[in-house]
N, C-alpha and C positions, 0 to 999 in steps of 0.2 A: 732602139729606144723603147719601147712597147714591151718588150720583152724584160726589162728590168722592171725588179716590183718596186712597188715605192715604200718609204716608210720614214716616218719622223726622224729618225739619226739611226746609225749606221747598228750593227747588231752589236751589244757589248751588254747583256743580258748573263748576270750569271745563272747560273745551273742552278736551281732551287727548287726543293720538295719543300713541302709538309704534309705531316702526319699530326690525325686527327680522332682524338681518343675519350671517349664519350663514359661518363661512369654518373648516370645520376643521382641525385642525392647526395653525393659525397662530396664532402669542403674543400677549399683550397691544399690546405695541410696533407689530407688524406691520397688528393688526385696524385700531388706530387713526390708525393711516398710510396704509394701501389703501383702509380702508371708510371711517370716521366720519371722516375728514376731507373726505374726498370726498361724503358725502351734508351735512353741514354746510354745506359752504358752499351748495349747493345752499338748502338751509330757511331758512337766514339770511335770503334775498329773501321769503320768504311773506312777506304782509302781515299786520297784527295778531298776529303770534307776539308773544307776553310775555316765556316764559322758553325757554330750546332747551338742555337736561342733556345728558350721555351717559356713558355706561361701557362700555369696553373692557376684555373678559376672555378668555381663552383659546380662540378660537374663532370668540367672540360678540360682539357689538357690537347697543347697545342705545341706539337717542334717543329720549328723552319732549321730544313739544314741545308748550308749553300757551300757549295763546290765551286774548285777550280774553275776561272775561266776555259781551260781548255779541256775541262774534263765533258764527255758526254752523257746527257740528262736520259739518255732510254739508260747507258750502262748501270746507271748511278742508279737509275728505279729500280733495278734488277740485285743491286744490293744492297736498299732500304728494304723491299719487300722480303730479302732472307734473314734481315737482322732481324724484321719485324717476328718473322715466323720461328726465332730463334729465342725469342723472350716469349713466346708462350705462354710456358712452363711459369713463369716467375708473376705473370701479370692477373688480377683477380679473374673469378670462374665465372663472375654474376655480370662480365660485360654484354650491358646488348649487343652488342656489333666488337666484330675485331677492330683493330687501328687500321685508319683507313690512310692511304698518302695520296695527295696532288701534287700533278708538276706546274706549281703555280706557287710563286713568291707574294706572301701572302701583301706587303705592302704595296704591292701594284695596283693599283685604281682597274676596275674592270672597264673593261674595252667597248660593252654596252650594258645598258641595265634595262630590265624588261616591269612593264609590269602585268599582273593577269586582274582583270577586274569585270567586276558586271551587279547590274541592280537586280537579278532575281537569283542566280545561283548561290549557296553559303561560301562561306569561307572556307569552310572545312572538304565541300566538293571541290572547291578552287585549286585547293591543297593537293586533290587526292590527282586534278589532271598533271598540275604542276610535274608530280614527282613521278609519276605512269608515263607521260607523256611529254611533255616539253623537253622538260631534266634528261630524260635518256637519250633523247634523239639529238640535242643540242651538245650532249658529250660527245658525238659520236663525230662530229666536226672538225675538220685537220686544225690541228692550231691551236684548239679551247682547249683549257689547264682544269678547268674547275670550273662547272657549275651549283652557284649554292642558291637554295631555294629560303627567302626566309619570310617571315609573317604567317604561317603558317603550318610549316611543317606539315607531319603525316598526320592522316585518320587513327584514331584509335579510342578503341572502348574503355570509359572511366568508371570504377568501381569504387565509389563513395562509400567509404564506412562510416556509419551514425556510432562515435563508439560509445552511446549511454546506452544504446540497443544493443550491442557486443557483453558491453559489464551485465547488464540484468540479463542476456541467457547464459552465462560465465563463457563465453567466447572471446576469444581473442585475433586479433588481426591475423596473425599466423595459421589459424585455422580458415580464414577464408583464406587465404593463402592455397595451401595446401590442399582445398577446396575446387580452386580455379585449375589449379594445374594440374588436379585428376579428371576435371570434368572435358576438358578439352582437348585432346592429345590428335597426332598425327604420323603414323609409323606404317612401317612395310608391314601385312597383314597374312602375306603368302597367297596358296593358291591351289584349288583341288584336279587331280588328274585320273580322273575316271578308263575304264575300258575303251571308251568311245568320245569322252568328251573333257575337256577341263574347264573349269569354274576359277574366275577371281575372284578374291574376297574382300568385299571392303565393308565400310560400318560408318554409320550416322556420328563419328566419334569426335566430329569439330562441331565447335557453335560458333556460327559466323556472324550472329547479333547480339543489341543490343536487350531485346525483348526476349531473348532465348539463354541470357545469361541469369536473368530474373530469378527462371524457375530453378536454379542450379542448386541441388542441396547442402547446406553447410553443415549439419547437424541433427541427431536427434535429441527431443527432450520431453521428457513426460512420454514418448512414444508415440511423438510426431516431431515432423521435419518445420525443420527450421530452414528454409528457402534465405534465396540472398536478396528479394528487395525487403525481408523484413528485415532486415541489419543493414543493410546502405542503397544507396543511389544508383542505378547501371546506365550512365546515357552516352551517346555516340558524339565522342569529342574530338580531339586533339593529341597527339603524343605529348604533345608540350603545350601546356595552356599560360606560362609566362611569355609568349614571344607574341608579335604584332607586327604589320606591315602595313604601311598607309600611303596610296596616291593620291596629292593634289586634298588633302586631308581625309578622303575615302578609305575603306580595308580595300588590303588587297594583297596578292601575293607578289610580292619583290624578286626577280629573278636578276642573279650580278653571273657576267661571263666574265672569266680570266683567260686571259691567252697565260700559252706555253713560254716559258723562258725561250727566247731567242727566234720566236714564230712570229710570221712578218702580220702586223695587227691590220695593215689595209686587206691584206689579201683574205685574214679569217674574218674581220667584220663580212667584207664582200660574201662569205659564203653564208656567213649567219644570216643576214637580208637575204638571200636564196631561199633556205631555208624557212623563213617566217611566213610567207603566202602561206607557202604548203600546210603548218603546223596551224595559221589560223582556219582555215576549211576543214581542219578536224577538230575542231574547238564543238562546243554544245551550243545549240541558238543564246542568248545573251551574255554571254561569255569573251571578251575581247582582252585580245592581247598585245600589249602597247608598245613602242619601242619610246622609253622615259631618253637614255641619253646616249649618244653614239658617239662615242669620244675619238670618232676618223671624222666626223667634220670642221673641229681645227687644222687637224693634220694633214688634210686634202687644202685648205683655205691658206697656208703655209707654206706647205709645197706649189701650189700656184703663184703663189705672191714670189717666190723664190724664182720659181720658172719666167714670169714676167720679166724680174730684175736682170735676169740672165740675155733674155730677147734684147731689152733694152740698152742692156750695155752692148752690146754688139750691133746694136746702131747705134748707138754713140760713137763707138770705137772707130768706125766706118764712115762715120761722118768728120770726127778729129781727121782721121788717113784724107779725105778728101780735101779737108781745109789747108794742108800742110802740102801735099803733094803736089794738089792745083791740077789735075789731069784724073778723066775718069778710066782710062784706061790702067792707069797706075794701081789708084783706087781699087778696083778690079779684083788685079793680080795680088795684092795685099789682104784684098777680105775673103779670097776664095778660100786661104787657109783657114779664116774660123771654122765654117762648115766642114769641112775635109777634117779638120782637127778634132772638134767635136764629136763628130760621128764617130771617127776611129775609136775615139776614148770611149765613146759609148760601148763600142765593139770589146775592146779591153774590160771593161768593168764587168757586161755580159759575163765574160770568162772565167772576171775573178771572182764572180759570185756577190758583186757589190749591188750598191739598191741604189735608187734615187730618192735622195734625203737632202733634208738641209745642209748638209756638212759636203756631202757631193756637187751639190747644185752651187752649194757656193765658191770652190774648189775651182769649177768649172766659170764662174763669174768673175773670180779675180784672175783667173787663167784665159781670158781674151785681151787683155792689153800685154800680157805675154807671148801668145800665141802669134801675133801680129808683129811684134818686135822685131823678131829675124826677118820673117818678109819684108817690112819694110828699109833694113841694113843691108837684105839683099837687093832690093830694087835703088837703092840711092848709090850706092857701088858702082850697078851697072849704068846707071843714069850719068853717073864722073863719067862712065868710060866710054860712052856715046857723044856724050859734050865736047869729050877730048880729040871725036871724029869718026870711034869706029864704026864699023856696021852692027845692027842688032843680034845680031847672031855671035858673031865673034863677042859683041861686047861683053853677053850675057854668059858664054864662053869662060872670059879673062873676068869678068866680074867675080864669078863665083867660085872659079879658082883661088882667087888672090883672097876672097873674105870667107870660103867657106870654114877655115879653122876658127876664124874670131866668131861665127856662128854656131859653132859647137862646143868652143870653150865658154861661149854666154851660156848654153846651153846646163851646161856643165856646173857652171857655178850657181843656175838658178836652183838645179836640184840640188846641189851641196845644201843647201837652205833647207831643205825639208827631211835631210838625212836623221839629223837626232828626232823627230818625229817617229819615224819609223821604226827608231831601236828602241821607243819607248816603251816600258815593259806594265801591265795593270790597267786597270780600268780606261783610263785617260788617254796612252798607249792605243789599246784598241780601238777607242772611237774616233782619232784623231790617225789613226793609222789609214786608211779607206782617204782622208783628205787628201794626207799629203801624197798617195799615190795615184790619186786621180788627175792631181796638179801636174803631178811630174809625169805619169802618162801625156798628160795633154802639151805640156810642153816637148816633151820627145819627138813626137809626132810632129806638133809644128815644124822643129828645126828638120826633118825628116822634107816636110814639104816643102820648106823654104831651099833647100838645099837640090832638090829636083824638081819639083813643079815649078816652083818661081822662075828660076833662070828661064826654063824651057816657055815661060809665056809671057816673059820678058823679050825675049828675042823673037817673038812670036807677034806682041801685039805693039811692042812701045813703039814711037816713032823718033825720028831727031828732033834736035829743036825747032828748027827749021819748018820742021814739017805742022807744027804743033796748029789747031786750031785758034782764033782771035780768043774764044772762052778761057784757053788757058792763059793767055797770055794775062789776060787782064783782072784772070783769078791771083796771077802773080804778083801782076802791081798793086792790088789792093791788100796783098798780106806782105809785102813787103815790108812794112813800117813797123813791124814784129821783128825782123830781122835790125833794122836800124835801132829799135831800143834796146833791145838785146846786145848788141854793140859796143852800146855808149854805157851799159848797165855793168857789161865785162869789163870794159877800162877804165870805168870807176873805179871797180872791186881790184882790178890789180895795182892800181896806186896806193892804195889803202891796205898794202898788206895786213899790218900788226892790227889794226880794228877788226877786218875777217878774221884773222884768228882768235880775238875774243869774243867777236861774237858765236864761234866756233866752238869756243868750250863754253861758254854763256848756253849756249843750246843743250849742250849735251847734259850740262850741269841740271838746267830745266826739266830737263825727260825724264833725270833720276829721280829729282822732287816728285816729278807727276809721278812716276810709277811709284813711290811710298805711299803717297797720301789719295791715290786713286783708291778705288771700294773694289774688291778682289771676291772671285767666289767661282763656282765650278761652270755651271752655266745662269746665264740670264732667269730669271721670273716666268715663267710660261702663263698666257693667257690660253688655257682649252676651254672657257666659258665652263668648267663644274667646278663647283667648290666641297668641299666635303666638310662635315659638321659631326661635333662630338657636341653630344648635350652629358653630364658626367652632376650626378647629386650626389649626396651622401650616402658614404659605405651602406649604409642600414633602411635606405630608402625604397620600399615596396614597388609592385609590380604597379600596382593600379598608379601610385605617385608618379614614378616614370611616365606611365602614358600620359597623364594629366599635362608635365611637364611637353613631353616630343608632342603633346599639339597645341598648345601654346608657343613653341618654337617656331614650328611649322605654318602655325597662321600669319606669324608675323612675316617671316620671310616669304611668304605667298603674295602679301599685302605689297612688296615691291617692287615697281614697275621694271625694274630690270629681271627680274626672275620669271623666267617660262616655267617653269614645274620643279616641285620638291619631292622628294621619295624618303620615306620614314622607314627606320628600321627600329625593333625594339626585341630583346631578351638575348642571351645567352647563344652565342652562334658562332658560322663564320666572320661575321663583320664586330660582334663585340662579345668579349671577354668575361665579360667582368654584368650582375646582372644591373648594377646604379648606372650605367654606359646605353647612349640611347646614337644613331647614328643618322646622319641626314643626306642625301644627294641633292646639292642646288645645283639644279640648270640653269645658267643663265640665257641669256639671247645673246645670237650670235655678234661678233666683236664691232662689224661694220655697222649695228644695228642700235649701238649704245655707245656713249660718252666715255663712262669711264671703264678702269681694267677693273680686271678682278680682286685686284689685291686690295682696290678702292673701295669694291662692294664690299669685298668680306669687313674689311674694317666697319662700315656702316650698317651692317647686320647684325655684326655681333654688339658695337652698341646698340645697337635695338631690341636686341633678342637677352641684352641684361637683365633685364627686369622680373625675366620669369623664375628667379630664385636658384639659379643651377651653375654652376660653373661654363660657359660656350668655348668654343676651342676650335675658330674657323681660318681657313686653308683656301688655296687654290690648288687643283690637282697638277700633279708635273707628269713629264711623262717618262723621266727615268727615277726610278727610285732604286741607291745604293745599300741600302738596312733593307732589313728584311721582318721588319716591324713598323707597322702604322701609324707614325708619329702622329700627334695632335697639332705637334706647331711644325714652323717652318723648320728647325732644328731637332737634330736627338742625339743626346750625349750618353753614352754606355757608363755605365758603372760597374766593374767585378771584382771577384773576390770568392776565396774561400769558403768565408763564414756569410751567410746568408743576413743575422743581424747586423754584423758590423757591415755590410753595405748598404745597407737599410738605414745604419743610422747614418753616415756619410752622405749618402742619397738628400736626406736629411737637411743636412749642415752645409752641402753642397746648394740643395735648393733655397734654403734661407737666405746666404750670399746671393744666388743671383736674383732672387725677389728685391732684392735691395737698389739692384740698378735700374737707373734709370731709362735704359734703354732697352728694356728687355719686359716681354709682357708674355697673356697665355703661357706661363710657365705652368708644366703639368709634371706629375711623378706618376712613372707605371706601374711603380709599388706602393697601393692602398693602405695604409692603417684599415682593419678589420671593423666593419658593423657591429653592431650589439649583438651578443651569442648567450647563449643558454647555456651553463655548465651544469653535468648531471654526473653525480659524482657514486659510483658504487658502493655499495655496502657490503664487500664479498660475502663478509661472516651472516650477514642474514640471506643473501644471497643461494650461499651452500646449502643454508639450513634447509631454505625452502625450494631447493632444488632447480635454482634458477643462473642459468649463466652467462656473461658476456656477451658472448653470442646470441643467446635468445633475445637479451636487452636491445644491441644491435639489429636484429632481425624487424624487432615489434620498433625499435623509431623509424626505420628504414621503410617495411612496409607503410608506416601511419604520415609520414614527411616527406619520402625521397622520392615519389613519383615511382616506386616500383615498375618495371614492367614485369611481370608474371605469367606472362602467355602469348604463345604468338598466334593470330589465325593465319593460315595459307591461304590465298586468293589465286584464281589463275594468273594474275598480272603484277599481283605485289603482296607483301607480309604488312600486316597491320598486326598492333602489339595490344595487350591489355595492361590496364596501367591500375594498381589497388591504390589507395590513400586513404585517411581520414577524410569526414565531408570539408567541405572548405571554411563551415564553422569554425572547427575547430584546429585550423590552422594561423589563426590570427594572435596568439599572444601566446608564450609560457603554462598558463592555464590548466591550456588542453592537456598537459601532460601528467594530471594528477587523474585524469580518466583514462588515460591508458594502462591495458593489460595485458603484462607478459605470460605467454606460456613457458611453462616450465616443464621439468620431469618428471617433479613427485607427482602420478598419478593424474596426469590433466590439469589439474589445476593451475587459475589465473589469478597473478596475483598484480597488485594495485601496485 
């Protein structure tokens, strides 16, 4: 028993990567043009893929592809990572990072959520332990699929262009460009081999700061240098300065662990809580690192309440054998087989590589008033044949001679009962498969021990009647009166044939009613006390809106007395998509600790949380998720197709209908209508004239909008990038773009 791990329900976990493709600055349109078209077709060829999703958003581009139940997730990484390395060739040159893949199904709720906080370290150093230190050693964990860091991101140096200081020296973003990437380099340098000694060569040829990026020459003019802080800003920021991270309404950095498809979630929490001492005594003095929600203390609170139910029906069951039998010796012989039965199966399941889960534990809970059943047929057998005169030995002999076939034909028919379980093929199949073979183990077993143990201490301990103690006798006459109504209840019922018979089909007739008009669904509502939150504005709603938004959410659900802690996430990541997507973790208090479920909080929050102007979209977390996409509501219904608009518009006309019903709410679509966009349309012909092309157009909005990164520094511990843009001025409206300057060909010059 000890030996079996435990786990909320049995493993039926399909196989699931994603791959995770980083292009910044580039639009929805573009991601899924250069990137996920191109690693698509690639995955298409795996073998056993099931389903292959994706979504392209601003930046980002994200495939979940989910494999065969029976296929295996190391093989399967081994040829995502060749298909990866087989599109290449095809995917743009200016990616920071190759596509990277998890074996982690992106719609799974993480297993714990961290958070790293403190009142005198930055944000940005918070950032930099985060991803050196926590992030590596925390992947390094049997089990964990994915750790994503978000609210912070990496360190990195931001190079602000003033571009009114660019136009008045006739410079152009491109040349600080081209600037940064000469002045900083890092290559093999060689090495001298003297008669008697050798020499390595190396050179001051990285700049590792902010303040040494300064002096960095962009140009001359008049026959003097034009340095880079006269043309823009150089301060020591962020890779990414649209994202945010808040605990309990504080910064902070958000750390979410994913277990592995199919990796048992108590055993890797268990090792992460190992883990965490050690990791916080390498932390920096005010630096603390929190554990927000550990989604194994429902599962452990579950699994207890299950193991109770278990304990308890088997004193029940043993108290029923008492009341009936009237003799504690009997009693005895009849409950020796739960234990005996039990443990064996425990022994059995050991073998078969099964857990102890709900589905087991209960397997095992309705499987003691079976277990019981043959002992007790075998001990009232032998008990006729003692009455009849024999001795205990011979009785138990002829007893179980004469009944032990009707004990393995009971046997026999109870496992016919659980046979098409077994052949069930798919999801449903596998998780219910581990049930019905724990039942039926444990029933085998019984009739195993009724068939040999019983007799054997039947003849061993019963006595005659005769022999019996005054206790029993007077246990008899007071249950006797059970036996008399039972009696008089049978020779009613057979005088009354044709009534029993209708009410016979009257019954049956009943259970078909029930079973129509009953509410059907895969499993029950899970209370794991988190709830998850989508805060969701308008396409075209800015960075700072968002924030304003997720802490006004934030405050509110803080404000209520059932929630223990909130964890806020904000921009473009692992957890959202899309950058108007803002995401929340509500912890509630534990279940025994509060009135209502979660499905009652969420409803009460999210009317509360209307007010703040945003669409809400709140949930209680489950703990099997079958999509492999993040729903917002309790449902998600797939829409495909060919043509990308004509499912768009369907999507459409589909959502309209169900907004209509009355029963149906938090209706969401995962396909946006597009924000407000800028169209910039070329003029080739003056374009050629003045020696200006596509390309350089794309270059100069690309550097001045799209977060560039332009330079990597080398650290001993980690790569921190350099990031060019326009100042943040002017990145606020259309405007700006009548002050930017393209380089061209003819001769240097920038033209407006």
């Amino acid at each position: 028993y000890s030996r079996l791990p435990v786990s909320p329900l049995p493993q039926v976990d399909f196989p699931t990567i994603q791959v995770t493709t980083q292009l910044p600055g580039a639009n929805p349109d573009i991601v899924a043009s250069l990137v996920t078209a191109s690693l698509e077709r690639q995955f298409g060829q795996i073998p056993a893929l099931a389903t292959m999703s994706s979504q392209s958003s601003f930046g980002l581009s994200q495939i979940t592809l989910q494999f065969d139940l029976d296929r295996d997730i190391d093989a399967a990484a081994q040829d995502v990572q060749s298909a990866i390395n087989a599109s290449a060739s095809t995917l743009p040159r200016n990616l920071p990072y190759p596509p990277v893949y998890s074996k982690v199904n992106p719609a799974d709720s993480p297993i714990m959520i961290l958070a790293l906080t403190s009142k005198s370290a930055s944000l940005r150093a918070m950032s930099d332990i985060a991803d050196t230190l926590i992030g590596p050693r925390l992947s390094e964990i049997s089990g964990v699929g994915h750790v994503s860091i978000e609210g912070g991101i990496k360190p990195a140096i931001r190079i602000q262009a003033d571009l009114g200081r660019l136009g008045a020296n006739r410079l152009g973003l491109e040349d600080l460009r081209l600037a940064i990437v000469g002045a900083n380099v890092a290559g093999a340098k060689g090495s001298l081999d003297g008669a008697r000694q050798s020499y390595t060569i190396d050179a001051n040829d990285q700049i590792l700061s902010a303040e040494a990026y300064k002096k960095v020459v962009v140009a001359y003019r008049n026959d003097a240098p034009i340095i880079l802080r006269d043309v823009a800003q150089v301060i020591e920021g962020l890779e990414n300065s649209r994202t945010g991270g808040w605990y309990q309404g504080e910064p902070a950095v958000v750390i979410d662990v994913q277990r592995q498809p199919g990796a048992n979630i108590i055993a890797t929490v268990d090792l992460l809580k190992k883990e965490l001492p050690r990791l916080a005594r390498a932390l920096p003095a005010g630096v603390e690192l929190k554990a927000v929600h550990d989604r194994t203390d429902a599962i452990r609170a579950s699994i207890a309440d299950v193991q109770f139910t278990l304990v308890l029906a088997t004193v029940l069951v043993v108290l029923v054998v008492l009341l009936f039998l009237r003799t504690l010796r009997a009693t005895l012989i009849a409950a020796v087989a739960l234990p005996l039965s039990i443990v064996a199966t425990f022994g059995v399941m050991y073998l078969a590589g099964f857990s102890l889960d709900n589905l087991s534990l209960m397997a095992l809970t309705i499987g003691t008033g079976f277990i019981v059943d043959d002992a007790i047929v075998m001990i009232e057998n032998i008990v006729r044949k003692m009455e009849g005169g024999m001795k205990p030995l011979r009785a138990a002999y002829a007893g179980a001679r004469e009944i032990g076939f009707t004990v393995i034909s009971l046997t026999v028919s109870l496992i016919a009962v659980f046979i098409p379980l077994l052949f069930m093929t798919g999801l449903v199949g596998r998780m219910f498969r581990e049930f019905a073979l724990t039942l039926s183990i444990a029933v085998v077993v019984s009739a195993i021990v009724s068939l040999t143990l019983t007799p054997m201490m039947c003849g061993r301990l019963l006595k005659p009647k005769s022999e019996t103690g005054e206790a029993s006798r007077e246990a008899e006459e007071a249950t006797g009166w059970m036996l008399r109504v039972y009696e008089r209840t049978l020779r009613w019922a057979i005088d009354r044939e044709f009534l029993m018979l209708a009410l016979t089909v009257g019954t049956l007739g009943l259970t078909i009613w029930l079973y129509v008009v009953a509410p059907k669904g895969f499993l029950p509502l899970q209370d794991n006390s988190l709830l998850d939150v989508v805060v969701e504005a308008a396409p075209d709603a800015s960075f700072a809106q968002m924030t304003q938004l997720q802490e006004k959410a934030s405050a509110i659900f803080r404000s209520d007395p059932d929630v223990r802690g909130v964890v806020s996430v904000l921009g473009v990541g692992a957890l959202n998509a899309t950058p108007n997507v803002g995401r929340l973790a509500v912890t509630l208090t534990p279940r025994d600790e509060r009135k209502t479920g979660a499905l009652e909080i969420a409803e009460r929050l999210r009317a509360k949380a209307n007010e703040i102007g945003a669409n809400l979209y709140v949930k209680p977390v489950q703990d099997i998720q079958i999509a492999t996409r993040a729903s917002r509501s309790q449902y998600l219904y797939t829409l495909t197709g060919a043509d990308a608009d004509e499912v768009a518009d369907w999507a459409r006309k589909i959502a309209e209908r169900l907004r209509a019903s009355p029963i149906l709410r938090n209706l969401a679509e995962e396909t946006q209508e597009g924000g407000l966009r800028t169209m910039i349309h070329i003029d080739r012909d003056a374009a050629g004239r003045l020696g200006v092309t596509a390309q350089n157009i794309d270059d100069a909005l690309n550097n001045a909008f799209g977060q560039r990164q332009v330079s990597t520094i080398y650290a001993q511990s980690n790569q921190y990038r350099v990031i060019l843009e326009a100042d943040p001025v002017y990145q606020q409206d259309p405007g700006a773009l009548q002050k930017l300057y393209v380089s061209g060909s003819a001769g240097g010059v920038q033209t407006p």
